[in-house]
C-alpha positions as CSV (number, residue, x, y, z in Angstrom):
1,X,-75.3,93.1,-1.0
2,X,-76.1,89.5,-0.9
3,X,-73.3,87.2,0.0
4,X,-71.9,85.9,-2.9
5,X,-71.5,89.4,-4.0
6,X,-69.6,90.1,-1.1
7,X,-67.4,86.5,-1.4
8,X,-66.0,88.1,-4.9
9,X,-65.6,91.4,-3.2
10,X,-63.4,90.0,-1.0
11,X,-61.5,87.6,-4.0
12,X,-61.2,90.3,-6.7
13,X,-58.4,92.5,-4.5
14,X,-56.3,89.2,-3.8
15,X,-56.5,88.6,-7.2
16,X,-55.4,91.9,-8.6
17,X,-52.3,91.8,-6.0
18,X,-50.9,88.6,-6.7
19,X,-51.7,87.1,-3.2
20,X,-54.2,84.6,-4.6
21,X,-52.3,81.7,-6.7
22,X,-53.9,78.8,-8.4
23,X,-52.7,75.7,-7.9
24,X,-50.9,74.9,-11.2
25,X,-48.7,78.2,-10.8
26,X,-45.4,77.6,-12.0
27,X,-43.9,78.5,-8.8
28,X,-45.9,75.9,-6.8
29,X,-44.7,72.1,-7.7
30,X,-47.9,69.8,-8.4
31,X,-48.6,67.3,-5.6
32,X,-48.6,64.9,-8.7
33,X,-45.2,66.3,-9.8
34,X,-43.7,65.2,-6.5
35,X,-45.1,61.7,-6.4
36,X,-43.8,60.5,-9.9
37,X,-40.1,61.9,-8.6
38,X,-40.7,60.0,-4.9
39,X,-41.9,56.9,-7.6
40,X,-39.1,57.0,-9.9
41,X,-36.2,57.4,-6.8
42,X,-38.1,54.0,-5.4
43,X,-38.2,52.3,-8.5
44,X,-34.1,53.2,-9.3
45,X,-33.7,52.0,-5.5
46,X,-36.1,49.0,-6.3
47,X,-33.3,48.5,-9.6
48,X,-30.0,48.5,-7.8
49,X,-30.8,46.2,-5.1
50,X,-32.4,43.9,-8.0
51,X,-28.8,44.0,-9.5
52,X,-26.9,43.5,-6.4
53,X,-29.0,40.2,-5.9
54,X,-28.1,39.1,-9.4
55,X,-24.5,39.9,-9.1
56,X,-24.1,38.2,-5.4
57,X,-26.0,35.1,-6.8
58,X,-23.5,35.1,-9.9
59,X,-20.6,35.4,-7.7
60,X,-21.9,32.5,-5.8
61,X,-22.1,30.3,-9.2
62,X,-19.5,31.4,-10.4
63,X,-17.5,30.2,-6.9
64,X,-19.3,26.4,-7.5
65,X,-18.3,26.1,-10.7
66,X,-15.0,26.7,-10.2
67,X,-15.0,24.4,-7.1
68,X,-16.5,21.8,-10.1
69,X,-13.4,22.3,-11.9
70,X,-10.9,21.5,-9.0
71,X,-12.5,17.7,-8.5
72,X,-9.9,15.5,-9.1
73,X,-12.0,13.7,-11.3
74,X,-13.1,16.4,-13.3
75,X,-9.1,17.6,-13.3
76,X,-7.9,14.5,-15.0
77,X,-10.7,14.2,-17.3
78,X,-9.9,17.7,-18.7
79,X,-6.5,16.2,-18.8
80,X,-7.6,13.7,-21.2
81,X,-10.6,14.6,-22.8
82,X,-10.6,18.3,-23.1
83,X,-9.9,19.2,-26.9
84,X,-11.8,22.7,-26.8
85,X,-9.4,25.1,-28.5
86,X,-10.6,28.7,-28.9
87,X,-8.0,29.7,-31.1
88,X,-10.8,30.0,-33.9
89,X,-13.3,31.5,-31.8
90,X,-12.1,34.8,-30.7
91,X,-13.1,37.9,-32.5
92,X,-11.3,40.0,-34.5
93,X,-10.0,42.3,-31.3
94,X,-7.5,39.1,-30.5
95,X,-5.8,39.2,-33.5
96,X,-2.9,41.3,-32.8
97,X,-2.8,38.5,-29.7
98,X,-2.8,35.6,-31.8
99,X,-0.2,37.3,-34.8
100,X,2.4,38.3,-31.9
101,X,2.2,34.8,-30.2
102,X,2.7,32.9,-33.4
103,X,5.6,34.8,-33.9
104,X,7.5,35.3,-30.3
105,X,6.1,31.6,-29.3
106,X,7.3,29.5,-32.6
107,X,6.9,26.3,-31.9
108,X,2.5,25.7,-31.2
109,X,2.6,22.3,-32.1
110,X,0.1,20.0,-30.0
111,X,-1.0,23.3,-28.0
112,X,-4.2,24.6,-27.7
113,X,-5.7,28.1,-26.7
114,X,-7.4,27.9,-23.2
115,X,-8.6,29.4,-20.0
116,X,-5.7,28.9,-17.2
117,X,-6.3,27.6,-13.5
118,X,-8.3,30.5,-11.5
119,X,-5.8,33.2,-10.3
120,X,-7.9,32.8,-7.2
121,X,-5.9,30.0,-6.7
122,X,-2.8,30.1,-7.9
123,X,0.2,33.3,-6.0
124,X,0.5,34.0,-10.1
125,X,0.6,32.6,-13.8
126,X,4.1,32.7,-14.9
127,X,6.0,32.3,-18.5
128,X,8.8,32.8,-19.5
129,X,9.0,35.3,-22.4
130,X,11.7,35.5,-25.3
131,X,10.8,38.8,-27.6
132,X,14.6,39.7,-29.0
133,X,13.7,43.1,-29.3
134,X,14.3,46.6,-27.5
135,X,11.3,48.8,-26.3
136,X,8.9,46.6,-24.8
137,X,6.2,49.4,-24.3
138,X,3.1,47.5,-23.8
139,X,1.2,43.5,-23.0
140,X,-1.9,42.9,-24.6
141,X,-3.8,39.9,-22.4
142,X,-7.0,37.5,-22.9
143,X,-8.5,37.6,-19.0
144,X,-11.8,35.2,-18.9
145,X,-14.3,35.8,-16.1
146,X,-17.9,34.2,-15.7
147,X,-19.9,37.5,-15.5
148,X,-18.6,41.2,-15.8
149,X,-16.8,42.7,-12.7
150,X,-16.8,46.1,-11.4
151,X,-13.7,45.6,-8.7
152,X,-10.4,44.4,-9.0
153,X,-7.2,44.8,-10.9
154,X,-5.2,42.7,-13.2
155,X,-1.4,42.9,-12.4
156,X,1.3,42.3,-14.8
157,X,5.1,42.1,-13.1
158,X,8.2,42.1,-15.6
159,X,11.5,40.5,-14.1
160,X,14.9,40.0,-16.1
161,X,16.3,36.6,-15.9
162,X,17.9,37.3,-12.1
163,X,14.9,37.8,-11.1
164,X,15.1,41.7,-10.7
165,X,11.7,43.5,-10.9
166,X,11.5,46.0,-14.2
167,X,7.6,46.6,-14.6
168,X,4.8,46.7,-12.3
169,X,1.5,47.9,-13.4
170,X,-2.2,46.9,-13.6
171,X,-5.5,47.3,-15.3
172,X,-8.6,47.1,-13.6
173,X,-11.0,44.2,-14.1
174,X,-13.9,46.4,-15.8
175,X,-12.1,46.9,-18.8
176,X,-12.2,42.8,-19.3
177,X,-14.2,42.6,-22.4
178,X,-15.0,39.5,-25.3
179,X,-14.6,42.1,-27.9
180,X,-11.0,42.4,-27.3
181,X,-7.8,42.2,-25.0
182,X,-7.1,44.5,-21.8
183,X,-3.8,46.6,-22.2
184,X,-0.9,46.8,-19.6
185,X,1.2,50.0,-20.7
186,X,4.6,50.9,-19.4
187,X,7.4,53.1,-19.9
188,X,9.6,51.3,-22.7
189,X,12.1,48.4,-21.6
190,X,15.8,48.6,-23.3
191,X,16.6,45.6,-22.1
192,X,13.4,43.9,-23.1
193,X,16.1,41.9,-26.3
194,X,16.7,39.2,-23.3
195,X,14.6,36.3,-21.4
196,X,11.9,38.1,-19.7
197,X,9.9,36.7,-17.0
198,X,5.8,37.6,-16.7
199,X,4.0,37.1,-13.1
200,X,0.7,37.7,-14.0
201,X,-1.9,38.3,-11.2
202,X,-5.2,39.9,-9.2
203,X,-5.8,41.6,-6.8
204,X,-9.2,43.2,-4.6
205,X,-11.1,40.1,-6.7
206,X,-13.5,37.6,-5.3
207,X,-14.4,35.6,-8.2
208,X,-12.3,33.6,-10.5
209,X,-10.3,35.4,-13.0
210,X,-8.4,33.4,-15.9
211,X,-6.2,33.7,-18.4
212,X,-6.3,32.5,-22.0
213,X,-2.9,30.7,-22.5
214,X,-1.4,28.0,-24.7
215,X,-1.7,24.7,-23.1
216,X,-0.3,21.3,-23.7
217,X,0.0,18.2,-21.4
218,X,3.2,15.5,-22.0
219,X,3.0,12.2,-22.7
220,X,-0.9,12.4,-23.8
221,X,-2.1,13.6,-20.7
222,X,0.6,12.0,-18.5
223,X,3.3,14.4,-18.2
224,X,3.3,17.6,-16.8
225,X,1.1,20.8,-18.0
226,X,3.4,23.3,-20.9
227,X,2.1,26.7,-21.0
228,X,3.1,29.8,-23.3
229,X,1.8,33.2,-22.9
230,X,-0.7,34.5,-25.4
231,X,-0.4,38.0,-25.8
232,X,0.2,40.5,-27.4
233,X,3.4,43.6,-27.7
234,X,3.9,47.2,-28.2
235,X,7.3,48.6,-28.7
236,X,8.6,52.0,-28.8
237,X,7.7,54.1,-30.8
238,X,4.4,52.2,-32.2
């Protein structure tokens, strides 16, 4: 027997009893196999810390620009010169806002929809809210940020005219969209016919957040800032 003979002597049994497996056996992963999955985990590693750059360095923008805003200059020029109203410009998702404040507001005249001082900066935006209706079940609001957020909460706090705490709830910042408002639910107010107070705030946020409002200086820029609250309301039962 010359030796290759005797080679697939020795082959042919190991065959026959299973213990001889090629290399593309189901059972046995491909070397290949396992380097696309160690490629692909790299390249989804590679990803996130590529978008954890791009939100730290838009978080850092955002932060200048808003420091911008705050030079005096700049803050009496927009005083003056700033006509942008976006009343016109939001999409269709706002109109329930812009119906309910043209109706609970009345008088608009010489006001103009715009983004509020950071909340960053300010313990809360505050307005005083007249509805003269029972059930209060719901606030529809306009927030405005400079890139999307993932952490964070908006918080909406309704007090009576005493001052006495009736709502607190929130809505997390991820939900802030251009397509249309954020909504603040609540178990319905009775007394919701009288002066209502809104303390609007956030919280666990490191970038500005504002707040589309109604805006009008005094005296053509002179007198102090006016601001109503543009939103919009749910009652009981809706």
């Amino acid at each position: 027997m010359n030796s290759a003979t005797h080679l697939v002597s020795n082959i042919v049994p190991l065959v026959e009893t299973g213990d001889l497996r090629s290399s593309n056996h189901p059972d046995v992963p491909e070397l290949t196999e396992l380097q696309s999955k160690d490629e692909l985990l790299q390249h989804i590693e590679s990803l996130e810390a590529e978008l954890h750059r791009v939100r730290e360095k838009s978080k850092f923008i955002a932060q200048e620009l808003d420091l911008f805003r705050q030079r005096r200059a700049i803050f009496w020029s927009d005083r003056f010169r700033n006509t942008f109203d976006a009343w016109s410009l939001l999409s269709k998702g706002f109109q329930r806002l812009k119906d309910d404040t043209a109706i609970f507001a009345r008088d608009l005249k010489g006001y103009r929809l715009q983004p509020s001082l950071s909340m960053l900066r300010v313990s809360y935006l505050s307005y005083k809210v007249n509805l003269n209706t029972k059930g209060l079940a719901g606030v529809y609001l306009a927030p405005v940020v400079e890139f999307p957020l993932q952490k964070g909460e908006i918080v909406l706090q309704i007090m009576d005219q005493s001052k006495k705490l009736l709502v607190e709830t929130s809505v997390s910042v991820a939900q802030i969209s251009d397509d249309g408002p954020v909504a603040l639910r609540f178990p319905p107010l009775q007394n919701s016919d009288k002066e209502l107070i809104f303390n609007i705030f956030v919280q666990h946020v490191d970038v500005p957040v504002r707040l589309l409002e109604m805006r009008r200086y005094a005296l053509g820029g002179f007198g102090r800032l006016s601001t109503h609250c543009f939103a919009g309301f749910s009652f009981d039962g809706e």
